[in-house]
N, CA and C atoms of all chains as a GROMACS GRO file, in nm:
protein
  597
    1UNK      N    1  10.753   7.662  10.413
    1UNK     CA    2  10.790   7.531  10.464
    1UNK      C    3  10.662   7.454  10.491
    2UNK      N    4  10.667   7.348  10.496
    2UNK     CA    5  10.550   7.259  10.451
    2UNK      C    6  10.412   7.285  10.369
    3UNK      N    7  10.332   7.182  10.337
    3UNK     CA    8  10.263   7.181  10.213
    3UNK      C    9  10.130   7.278  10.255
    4UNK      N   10  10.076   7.367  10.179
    4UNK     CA   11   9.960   7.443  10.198
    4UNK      C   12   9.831   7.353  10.276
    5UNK      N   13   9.811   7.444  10.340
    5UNK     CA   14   9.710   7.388  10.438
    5UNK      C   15   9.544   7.448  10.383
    6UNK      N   16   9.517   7.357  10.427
    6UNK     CA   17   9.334   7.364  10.397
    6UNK      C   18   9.276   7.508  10.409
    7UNK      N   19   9.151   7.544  10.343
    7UNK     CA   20   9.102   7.650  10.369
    7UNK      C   21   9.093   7.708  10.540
    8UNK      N   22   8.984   7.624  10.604
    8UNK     CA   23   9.044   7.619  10.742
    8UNK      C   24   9.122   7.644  10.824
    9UNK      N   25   9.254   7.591  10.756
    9UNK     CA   26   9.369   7.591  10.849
    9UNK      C   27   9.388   7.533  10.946
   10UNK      N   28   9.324   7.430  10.954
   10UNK     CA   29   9.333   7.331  11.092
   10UNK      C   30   9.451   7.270  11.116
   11UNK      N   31   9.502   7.323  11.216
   11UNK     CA   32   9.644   7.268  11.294
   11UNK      C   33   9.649   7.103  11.293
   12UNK      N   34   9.758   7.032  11.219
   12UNK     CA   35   9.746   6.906  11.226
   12UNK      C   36   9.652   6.831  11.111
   13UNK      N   37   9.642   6.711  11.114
   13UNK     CA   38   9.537   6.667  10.986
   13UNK      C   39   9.422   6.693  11.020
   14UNK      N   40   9.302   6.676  10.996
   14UNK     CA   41   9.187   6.717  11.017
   14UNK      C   42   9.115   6.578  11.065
   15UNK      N   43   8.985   6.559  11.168
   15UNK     CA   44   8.975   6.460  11.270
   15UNK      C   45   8.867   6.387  11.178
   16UNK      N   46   8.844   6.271  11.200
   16UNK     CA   47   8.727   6.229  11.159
   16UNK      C   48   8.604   6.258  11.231
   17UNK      N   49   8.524   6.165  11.218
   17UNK     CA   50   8.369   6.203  11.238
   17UNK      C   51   8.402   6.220  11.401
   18UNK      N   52   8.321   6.350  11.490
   18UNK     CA   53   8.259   6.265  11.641
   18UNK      C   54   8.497   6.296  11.696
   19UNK      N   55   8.502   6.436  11.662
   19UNK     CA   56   8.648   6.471  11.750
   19UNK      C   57   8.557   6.533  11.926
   20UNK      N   58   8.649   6.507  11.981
   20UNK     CA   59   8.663   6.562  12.110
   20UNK      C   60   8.544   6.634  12.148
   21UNK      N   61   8.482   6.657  12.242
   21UNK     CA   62   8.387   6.791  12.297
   21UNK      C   63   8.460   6.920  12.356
   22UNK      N   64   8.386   6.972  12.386
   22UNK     CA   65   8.458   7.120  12.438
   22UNK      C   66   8.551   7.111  12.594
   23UNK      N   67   8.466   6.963  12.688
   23UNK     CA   68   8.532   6.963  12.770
   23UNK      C   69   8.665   6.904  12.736
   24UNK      N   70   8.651   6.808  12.623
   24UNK     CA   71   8.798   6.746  12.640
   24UNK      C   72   8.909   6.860  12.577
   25UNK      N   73   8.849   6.932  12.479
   25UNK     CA   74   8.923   7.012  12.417
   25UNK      C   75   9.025   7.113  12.569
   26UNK      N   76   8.966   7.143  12.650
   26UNK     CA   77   9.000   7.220  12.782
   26UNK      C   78   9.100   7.111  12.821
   27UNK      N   79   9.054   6.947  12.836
   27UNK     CA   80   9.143   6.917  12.939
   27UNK      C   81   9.298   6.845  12.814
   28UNK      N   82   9.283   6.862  12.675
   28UNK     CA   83   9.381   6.851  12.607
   28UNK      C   84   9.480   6.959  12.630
   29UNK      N   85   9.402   7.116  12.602
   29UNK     CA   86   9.495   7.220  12.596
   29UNK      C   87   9.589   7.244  12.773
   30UNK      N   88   9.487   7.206  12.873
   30UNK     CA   89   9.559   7.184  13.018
   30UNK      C   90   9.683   7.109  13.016
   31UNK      N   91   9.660   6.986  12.972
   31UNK     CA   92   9.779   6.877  12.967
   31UNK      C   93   9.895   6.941  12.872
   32UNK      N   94   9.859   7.025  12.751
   32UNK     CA   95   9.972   7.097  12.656
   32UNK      C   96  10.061   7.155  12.750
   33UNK      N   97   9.984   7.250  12.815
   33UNK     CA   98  10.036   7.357  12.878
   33UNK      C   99  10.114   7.283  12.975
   34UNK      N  100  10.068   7.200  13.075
   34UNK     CA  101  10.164   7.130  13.147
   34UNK      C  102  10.278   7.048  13.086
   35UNK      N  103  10.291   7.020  13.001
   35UNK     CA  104  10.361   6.938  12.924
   35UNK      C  105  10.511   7.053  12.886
   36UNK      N  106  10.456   7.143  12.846
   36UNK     CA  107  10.509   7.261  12.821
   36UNK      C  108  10.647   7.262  12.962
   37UNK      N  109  10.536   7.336  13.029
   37UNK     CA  110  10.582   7.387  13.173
   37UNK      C  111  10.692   7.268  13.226
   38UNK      N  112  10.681   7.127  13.202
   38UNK     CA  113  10.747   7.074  13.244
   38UNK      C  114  10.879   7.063  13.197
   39UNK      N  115  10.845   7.074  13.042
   39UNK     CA  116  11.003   7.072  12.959
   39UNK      C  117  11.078   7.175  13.022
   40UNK      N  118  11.039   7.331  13.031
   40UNK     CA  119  11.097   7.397  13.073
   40UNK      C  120  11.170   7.428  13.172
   41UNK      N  121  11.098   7.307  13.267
   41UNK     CA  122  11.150   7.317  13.434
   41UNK      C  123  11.226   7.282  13.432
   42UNK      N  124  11.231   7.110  13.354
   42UNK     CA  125  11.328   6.993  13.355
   42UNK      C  126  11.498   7.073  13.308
   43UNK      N  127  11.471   7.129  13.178
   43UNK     CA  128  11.574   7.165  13.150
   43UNK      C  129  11.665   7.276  13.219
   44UNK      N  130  11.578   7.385  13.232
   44UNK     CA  131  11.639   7.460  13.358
   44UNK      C  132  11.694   7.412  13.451
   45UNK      N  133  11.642   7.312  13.516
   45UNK     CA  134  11.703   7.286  13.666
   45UNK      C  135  11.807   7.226  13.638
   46UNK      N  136  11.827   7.097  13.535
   46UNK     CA  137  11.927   7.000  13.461
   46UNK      C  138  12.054   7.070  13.446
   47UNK      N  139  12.058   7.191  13.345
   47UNK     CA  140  12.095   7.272  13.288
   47UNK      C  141  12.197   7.362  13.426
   48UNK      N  142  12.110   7.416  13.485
   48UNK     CA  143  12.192   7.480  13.599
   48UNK      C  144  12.248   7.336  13.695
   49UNK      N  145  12.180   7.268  13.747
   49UNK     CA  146  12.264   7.122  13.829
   49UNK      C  147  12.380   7.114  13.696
   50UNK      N  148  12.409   7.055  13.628
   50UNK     CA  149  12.540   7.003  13.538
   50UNK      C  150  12.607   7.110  13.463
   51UNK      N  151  12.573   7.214  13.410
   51UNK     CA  152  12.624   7.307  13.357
   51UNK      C  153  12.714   7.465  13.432
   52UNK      N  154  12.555   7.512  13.540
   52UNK     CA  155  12.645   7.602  13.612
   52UNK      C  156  12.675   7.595  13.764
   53UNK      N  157  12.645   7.475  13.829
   53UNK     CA  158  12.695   7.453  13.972
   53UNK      C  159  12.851   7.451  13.960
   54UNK      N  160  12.894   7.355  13.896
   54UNK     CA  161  13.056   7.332  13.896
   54UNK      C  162  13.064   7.468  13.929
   55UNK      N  163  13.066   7.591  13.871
   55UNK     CA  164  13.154   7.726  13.892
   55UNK      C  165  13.077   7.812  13.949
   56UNK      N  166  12.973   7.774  14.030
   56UNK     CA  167  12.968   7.821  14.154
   56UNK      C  168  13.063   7.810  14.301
   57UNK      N  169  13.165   7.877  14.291
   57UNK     CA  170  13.266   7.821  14.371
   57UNK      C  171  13.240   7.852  14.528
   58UNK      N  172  13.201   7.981  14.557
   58UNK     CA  173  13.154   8.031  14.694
   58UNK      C  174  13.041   7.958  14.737
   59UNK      N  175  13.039   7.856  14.826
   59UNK     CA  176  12.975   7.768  14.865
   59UNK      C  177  12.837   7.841  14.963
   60UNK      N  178  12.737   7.872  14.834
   60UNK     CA  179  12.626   7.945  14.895
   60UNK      C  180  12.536   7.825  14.893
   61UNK      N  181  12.524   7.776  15.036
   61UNK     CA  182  12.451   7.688  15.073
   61UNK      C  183  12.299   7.680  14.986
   62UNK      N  184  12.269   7.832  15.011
   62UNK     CA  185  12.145   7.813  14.942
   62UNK      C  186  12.088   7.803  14.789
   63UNK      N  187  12.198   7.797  14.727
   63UNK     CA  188  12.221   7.721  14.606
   63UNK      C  189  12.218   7.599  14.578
   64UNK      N  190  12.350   7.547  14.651
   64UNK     CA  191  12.349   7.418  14.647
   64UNK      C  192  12.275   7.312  14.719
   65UNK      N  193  12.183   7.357  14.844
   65UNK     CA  194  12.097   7.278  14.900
   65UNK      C  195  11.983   7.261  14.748
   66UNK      N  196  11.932   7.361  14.691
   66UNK     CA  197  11.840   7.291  14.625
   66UNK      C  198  11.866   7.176  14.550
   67UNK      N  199  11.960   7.122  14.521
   67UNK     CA  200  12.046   7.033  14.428
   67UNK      C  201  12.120   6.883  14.481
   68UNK      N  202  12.059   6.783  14.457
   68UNK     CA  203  12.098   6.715  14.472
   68UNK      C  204  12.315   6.681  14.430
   69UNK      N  205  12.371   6.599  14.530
   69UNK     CA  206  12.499   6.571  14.465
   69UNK      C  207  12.522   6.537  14.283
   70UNK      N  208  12.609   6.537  14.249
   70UNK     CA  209  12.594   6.620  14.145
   70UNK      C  210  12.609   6.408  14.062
   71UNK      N  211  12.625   6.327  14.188
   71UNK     CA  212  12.635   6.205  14.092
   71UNK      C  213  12.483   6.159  14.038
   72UNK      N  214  12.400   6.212  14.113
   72UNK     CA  215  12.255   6.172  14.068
   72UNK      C  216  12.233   6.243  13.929
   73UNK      N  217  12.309   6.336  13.941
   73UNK     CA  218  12.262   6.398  13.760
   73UNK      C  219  12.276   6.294  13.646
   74UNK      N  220  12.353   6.206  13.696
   74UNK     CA  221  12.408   6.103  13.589
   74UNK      C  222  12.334   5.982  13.634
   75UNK      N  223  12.353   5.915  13.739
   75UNK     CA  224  12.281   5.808  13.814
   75UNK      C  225  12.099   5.817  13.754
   76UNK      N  226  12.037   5.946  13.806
   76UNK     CA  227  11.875   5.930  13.756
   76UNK      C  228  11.878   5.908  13.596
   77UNK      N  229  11.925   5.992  13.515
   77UNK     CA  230  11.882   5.962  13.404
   77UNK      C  231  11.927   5.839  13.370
   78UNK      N  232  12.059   5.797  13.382
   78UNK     CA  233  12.109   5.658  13.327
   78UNK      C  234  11.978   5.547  13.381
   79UNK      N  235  11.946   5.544  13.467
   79UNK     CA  236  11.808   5.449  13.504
   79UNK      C  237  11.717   5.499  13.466
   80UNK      N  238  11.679   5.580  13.425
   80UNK     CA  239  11.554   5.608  13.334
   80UNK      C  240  11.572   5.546  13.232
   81UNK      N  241  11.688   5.602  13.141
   81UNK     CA  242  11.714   5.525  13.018
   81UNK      C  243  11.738   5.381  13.037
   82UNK      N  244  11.776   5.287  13.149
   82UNK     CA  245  11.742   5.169  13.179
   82UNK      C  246  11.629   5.150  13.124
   83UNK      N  247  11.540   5.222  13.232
   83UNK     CA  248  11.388   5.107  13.226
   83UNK      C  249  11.324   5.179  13.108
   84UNK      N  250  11.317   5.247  13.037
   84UNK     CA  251  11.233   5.311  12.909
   84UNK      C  252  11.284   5.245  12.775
   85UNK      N  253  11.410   5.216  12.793
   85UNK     CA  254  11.452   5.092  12.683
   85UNK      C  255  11.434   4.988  12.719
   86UNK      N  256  11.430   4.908  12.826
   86UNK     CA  257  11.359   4.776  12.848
   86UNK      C  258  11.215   4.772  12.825
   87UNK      N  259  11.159   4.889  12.922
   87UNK     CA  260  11.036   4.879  12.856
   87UNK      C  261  10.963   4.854  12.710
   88UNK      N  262  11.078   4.901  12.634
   88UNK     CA  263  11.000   4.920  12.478
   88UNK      C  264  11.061   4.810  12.377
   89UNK      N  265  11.148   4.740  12.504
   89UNK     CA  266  11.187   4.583  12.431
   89UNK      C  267  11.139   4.463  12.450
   90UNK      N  268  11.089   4.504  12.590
   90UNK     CA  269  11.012   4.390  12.644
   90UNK      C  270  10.848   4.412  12.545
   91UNK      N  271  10.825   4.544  12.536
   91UNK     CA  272  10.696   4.508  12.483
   91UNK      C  273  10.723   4.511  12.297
   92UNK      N  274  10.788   4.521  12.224
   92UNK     CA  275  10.843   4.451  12.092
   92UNK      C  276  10.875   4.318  12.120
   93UNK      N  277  10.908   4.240  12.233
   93UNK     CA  278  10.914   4.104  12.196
   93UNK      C  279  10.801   4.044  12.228
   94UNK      N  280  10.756   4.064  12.315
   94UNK     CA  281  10.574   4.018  12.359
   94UNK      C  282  10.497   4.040  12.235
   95UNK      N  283  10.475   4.143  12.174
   95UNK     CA  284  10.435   4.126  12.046
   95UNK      C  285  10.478   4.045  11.979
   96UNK      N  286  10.607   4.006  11.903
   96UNK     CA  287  10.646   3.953  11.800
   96UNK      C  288  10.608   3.839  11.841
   97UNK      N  289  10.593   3.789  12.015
   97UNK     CA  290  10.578   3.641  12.015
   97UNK      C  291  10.436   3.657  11.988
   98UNK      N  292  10.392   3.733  12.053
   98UNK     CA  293  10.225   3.708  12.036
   98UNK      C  294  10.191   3.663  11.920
   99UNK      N  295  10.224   3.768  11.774
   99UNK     CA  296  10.216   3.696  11.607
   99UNK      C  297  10.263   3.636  11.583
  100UNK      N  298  10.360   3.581  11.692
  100UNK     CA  299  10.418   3.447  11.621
  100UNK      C  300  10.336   3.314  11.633
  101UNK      N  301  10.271   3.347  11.797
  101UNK     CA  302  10.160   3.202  11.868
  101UNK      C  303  10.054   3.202  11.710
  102UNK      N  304  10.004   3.365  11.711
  102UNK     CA  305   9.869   3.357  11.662
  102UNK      C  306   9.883   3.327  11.484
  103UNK      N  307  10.000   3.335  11.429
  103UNK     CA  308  10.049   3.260  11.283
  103UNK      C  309  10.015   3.111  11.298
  104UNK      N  310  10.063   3.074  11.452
  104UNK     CA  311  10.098   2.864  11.410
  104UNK      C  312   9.951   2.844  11.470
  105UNK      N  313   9.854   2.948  11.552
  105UNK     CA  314   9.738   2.866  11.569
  105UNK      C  315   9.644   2.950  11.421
  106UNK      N  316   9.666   2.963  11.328
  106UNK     CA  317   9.628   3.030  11.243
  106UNK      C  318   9.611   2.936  11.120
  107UNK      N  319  11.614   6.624  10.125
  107UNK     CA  320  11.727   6.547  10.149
  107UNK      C  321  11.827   6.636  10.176
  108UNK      N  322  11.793   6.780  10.185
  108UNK     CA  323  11.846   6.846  10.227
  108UNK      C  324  11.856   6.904  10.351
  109UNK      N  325  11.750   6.889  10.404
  109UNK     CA  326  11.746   6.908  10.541
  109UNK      C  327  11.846   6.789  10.636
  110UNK      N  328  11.820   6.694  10.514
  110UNK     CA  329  11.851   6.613  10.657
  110UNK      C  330  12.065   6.604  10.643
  111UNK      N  331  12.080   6.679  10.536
  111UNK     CA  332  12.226   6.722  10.492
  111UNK      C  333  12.306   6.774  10.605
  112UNK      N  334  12.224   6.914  10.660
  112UNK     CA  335  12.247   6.991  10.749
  112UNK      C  336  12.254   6.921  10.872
  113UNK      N  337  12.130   6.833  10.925
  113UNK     CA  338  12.140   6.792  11.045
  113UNK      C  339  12.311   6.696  11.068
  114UNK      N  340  12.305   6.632  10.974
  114UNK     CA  341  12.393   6.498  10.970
  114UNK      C  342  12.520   6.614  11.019
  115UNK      N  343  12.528   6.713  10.881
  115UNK     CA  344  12.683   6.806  10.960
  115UNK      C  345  12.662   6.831  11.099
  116UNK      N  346  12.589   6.897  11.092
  116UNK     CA  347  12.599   7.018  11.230
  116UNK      C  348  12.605   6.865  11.341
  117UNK      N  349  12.539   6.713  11.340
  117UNK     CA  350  12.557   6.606  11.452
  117UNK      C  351  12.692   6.558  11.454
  118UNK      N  352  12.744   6.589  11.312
  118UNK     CA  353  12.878   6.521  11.295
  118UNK      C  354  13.005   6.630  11.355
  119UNK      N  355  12.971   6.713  11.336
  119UNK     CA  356  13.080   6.794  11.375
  119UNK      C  357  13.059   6.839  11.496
  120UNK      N  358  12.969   6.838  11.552
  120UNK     CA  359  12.960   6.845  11.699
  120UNK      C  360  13.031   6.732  11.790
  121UNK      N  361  12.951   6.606  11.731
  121UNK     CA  362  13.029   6.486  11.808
  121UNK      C  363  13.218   6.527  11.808
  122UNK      N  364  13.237   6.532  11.664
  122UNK     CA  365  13.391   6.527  11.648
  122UNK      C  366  13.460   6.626  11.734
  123UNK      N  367  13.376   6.788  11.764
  123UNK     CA  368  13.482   6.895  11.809
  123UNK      C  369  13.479   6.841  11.959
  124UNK      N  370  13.375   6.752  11.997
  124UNK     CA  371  13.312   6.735  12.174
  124UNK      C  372  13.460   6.621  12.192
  125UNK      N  373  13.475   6.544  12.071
  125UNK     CA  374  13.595   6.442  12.082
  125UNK      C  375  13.713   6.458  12.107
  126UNK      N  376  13.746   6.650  12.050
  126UNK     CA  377  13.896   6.650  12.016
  126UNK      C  378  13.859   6.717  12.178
  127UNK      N  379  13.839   6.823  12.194
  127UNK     CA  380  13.757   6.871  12.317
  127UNK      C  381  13.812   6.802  12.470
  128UNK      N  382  13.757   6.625  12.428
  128UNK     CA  383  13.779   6.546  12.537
  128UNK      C  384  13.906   6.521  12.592
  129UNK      N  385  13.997   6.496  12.451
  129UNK     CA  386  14.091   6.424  12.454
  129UNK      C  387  14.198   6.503  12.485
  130UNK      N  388  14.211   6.659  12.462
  130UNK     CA  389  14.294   6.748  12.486
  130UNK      C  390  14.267   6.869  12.597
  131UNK      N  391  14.177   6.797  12.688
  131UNK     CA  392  14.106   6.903  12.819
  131UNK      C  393  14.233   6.951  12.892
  132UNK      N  394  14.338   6.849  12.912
  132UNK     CA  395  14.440   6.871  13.012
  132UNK      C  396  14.586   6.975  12.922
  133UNK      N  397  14.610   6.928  12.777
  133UNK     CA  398  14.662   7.025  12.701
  133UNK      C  399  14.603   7.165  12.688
  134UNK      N  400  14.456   7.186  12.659
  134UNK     CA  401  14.386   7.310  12.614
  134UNK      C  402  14.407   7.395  12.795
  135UNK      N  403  14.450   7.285  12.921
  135UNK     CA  404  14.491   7.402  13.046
  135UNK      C  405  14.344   7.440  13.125
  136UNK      N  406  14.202   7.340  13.069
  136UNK     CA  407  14.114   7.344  13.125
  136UNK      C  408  14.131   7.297  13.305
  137UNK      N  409  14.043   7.390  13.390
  137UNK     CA  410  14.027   7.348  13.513
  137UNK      C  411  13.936   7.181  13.553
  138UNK      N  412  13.965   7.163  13.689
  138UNK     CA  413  13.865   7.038  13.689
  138UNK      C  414  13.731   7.052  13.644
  139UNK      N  415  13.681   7.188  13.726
  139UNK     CA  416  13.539   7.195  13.668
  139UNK      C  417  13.481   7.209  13.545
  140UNK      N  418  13.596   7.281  13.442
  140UNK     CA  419  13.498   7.262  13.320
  140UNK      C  420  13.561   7.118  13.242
  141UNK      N  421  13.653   7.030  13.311
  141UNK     CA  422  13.655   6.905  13.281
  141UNK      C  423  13.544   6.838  13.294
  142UNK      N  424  13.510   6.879  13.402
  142UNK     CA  425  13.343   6.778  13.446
  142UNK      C  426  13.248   6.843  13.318
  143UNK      N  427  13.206   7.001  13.305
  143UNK     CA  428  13.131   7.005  13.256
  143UNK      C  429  13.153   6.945  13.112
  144UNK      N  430  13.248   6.908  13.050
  144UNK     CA  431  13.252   6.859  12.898
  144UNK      C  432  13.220   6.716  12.939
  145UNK      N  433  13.270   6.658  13.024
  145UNK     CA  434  13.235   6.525  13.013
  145UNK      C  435  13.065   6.487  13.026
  146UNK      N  436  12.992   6.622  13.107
  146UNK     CA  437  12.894   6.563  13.085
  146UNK      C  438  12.766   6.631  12.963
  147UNK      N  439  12.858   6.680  12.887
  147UNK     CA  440  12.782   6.705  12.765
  147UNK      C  441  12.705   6.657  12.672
  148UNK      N  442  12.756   6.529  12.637
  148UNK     CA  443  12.684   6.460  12.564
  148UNK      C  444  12.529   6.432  12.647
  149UNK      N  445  12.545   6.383  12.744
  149UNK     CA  446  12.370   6.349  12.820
  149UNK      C  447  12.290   6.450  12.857
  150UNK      N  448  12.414   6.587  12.854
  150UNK     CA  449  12.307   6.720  12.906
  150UNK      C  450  12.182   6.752  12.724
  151UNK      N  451  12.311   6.674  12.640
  151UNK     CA  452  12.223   6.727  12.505
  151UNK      C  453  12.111   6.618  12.505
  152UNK      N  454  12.138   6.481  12.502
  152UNK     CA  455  12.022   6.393  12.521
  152UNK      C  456  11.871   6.429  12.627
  153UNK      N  457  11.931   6.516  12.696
  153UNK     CA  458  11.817   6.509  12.828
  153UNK      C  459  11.762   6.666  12.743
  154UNK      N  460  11.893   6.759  12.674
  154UNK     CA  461  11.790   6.890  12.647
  154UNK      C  462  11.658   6.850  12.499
  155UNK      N  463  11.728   6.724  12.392
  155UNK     CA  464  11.656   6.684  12.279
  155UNK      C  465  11.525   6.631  12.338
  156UNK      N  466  11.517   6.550  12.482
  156UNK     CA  467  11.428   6.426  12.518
  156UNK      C  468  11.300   6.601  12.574
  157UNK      N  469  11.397   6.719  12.630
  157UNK     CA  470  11.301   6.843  12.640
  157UNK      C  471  11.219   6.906  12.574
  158UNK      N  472  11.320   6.887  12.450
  158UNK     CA  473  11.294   6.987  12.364
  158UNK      C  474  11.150   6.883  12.249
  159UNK      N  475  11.150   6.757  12.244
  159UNK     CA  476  10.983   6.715  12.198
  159UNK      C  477  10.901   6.715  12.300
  160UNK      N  478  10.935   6.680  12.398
  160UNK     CA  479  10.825   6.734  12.501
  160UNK      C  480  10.770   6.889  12.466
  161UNK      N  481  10.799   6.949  12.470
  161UNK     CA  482  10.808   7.101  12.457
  161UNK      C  483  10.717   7.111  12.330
  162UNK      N  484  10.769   7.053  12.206
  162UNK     CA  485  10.658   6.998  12.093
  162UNK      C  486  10.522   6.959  12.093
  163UNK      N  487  10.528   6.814  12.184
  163UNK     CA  488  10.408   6.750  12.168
  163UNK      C  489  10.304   6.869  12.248
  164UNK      N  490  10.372   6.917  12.345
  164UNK     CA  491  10.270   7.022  12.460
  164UNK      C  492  10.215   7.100  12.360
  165UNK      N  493  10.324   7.180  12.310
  165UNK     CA  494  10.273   7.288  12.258
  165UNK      C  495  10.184   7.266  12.123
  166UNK      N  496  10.192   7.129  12.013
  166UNK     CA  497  10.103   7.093  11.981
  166UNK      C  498   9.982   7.072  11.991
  167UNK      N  499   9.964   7.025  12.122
  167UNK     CA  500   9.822   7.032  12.186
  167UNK      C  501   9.748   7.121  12.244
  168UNK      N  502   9.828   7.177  12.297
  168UNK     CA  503   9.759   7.325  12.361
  168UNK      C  504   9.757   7.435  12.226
  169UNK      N  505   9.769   7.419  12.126
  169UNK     CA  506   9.715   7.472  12.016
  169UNK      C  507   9.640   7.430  11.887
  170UNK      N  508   9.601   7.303  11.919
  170UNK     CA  509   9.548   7.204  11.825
  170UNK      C  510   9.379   7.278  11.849
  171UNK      N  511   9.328   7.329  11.693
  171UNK     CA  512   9.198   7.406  11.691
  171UNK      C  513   9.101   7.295  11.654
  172UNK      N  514   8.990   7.242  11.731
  172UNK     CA  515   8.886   7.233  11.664
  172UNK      C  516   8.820   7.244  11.597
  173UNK      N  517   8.769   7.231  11.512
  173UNK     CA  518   8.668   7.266  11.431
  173UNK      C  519   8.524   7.170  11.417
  174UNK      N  520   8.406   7.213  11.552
  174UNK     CA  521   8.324   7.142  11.537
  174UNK      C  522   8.245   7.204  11.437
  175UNK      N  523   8.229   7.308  11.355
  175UNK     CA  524   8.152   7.308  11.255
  175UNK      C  525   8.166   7.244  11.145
  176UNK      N  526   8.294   7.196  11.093
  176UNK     CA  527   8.295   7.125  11.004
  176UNK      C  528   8.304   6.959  11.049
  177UNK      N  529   8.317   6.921  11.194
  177UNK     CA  530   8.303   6.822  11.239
  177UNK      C  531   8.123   6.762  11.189
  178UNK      N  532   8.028   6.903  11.222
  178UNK     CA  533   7.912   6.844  11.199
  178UNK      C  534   7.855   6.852  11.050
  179UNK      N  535   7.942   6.911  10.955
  179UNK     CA  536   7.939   6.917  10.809
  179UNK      C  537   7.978   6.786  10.771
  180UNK      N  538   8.090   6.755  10.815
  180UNK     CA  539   8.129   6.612  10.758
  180UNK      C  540   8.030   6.469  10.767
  181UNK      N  541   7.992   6.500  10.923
  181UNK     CA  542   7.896   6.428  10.942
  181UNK      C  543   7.769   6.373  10.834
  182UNK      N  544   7.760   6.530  10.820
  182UNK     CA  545   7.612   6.476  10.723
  182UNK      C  546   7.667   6.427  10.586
  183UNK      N  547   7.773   6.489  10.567
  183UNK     CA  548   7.816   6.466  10.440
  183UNK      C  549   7.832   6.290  10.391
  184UNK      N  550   7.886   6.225  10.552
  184UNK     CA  551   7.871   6.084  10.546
  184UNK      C  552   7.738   6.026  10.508
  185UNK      N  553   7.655   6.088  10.589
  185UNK     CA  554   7.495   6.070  10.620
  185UNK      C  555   7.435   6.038  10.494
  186UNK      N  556   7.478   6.153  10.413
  186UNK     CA  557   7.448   6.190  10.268
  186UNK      C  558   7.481   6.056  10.156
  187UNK      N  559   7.609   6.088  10.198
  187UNK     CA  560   7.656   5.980  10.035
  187UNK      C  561   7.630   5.820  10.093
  188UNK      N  562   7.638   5.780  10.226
  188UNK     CA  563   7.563   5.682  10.239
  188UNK      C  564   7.405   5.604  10.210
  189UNK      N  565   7.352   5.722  10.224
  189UNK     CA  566   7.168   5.716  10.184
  189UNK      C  567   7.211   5.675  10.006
  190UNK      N  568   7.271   5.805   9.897
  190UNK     CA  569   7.302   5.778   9.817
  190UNK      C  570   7.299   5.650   9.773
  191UNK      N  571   7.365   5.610   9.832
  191UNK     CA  572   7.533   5.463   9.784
  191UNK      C  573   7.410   5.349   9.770
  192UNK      N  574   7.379   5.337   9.923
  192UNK     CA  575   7.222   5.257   9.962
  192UNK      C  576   7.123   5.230   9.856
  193UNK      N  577   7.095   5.383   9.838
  193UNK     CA  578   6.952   5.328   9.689
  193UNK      C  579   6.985   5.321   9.627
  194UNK      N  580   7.166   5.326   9.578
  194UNK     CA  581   7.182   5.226   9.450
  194UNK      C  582   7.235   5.122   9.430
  195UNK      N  583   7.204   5.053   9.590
  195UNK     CA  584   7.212   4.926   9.595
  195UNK      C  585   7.382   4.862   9.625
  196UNK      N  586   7.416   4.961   9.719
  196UNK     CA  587   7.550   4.928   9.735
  196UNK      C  588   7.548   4.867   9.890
  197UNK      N  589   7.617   4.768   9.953
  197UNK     CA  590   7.546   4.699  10.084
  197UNK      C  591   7.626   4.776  10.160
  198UNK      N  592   7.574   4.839  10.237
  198UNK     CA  593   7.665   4.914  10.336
  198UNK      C  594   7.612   4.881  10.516
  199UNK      N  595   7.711   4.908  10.623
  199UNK     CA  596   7.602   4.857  10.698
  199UNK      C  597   7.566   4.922  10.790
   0.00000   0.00000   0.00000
């Protein structure tokens, strides 16, 4: 599955002149790893809040205290997806106007 | 175009079984709770897909190899065919 890779083998395309130093290389692979760690959390916790609380029926407090009511499962993300699609409309139209100013003073 | 064959089924027939699923929770003799949990299926999959590139881009990076030896090969190699290009009068700047 995908096309043969360079003698090398360099993960990804290969960088131009003047890539990263050794420190950034550390603080790229840090941020991976966190990036990582976070997917995993997110979904776990998500995953058990909407999937296996409902049939937790014996009301073990100390379950369900970690967990918010179960309407925020729906409430947070629906406003995320609010503002992350506005965000990325508001900045597609600011652009388009921007080339549009810089066409008529052009 | 085949890959993307597979995806289209396996999205299409998921949506459709999650549909019939919905519509017949109270015939199929489901309880309230796994009423709730189907209804909130569809966003549990959006929030596990929005995970699951996260999970990508990380792990992309935390394995993305350097290679400054050929970083400083290339270098000269620019170095090189530029001097070249130069004395034969090519304007470079």
């Amino acid at each position: 599955k995908g096309s043969p890779r360079g003698a090398r083998g360099a993960q990804g395309g290969g960088r131009g002149q003047g890539g990263p130093g050794v420190a950034m290389a550390l603080a790229e692979k840090l941020l991976g790893s966190l990036l990582i760690l976070a997917s995993v959390g997110i979904f776990v916790y998500y995953s058990v809040w909407v999937l296996v609380l409902p049939f937790v029926d014996e009301d073990i407090p100390r379950l369900r205290s970690l967990f918010p009511p179960r309407v925020y499962a729906i409430a947070i993300p629906a406003v995320l997806l609010v503002l992350f699609l506005s965000a990325v409309s508001i900045f597609i139209g600011v652009t388009v106007v921007r080339t549009q100013r810089k066409r008529k003073a052009a | 175009m085949r890959r993307y064959k597979v995806i289209t089924t396996v999205l299409l027939s998921a949506v459709l079984s999650w549909v019939l699923l919905l519509l017949n929770m109270d015939a199929l003799g489901l309880d309230a709770k796994a009423q709730e949990v189907v209804e909130i299926l569809p966003l549990w999959a959006l929030i596990t897909l929005g995970c699951h590139a996260l999970f990508s881009i990380g792990s992309s990076l935390a394995t993305f190899n350097d290679v400054p030896h050929e970083v400083d090969a290339l270098h000269e190699d620019i170095l090189r065919v530029k001097a070249a290009l130069q004395s034969k009068g090519v304007p470079l700047e």
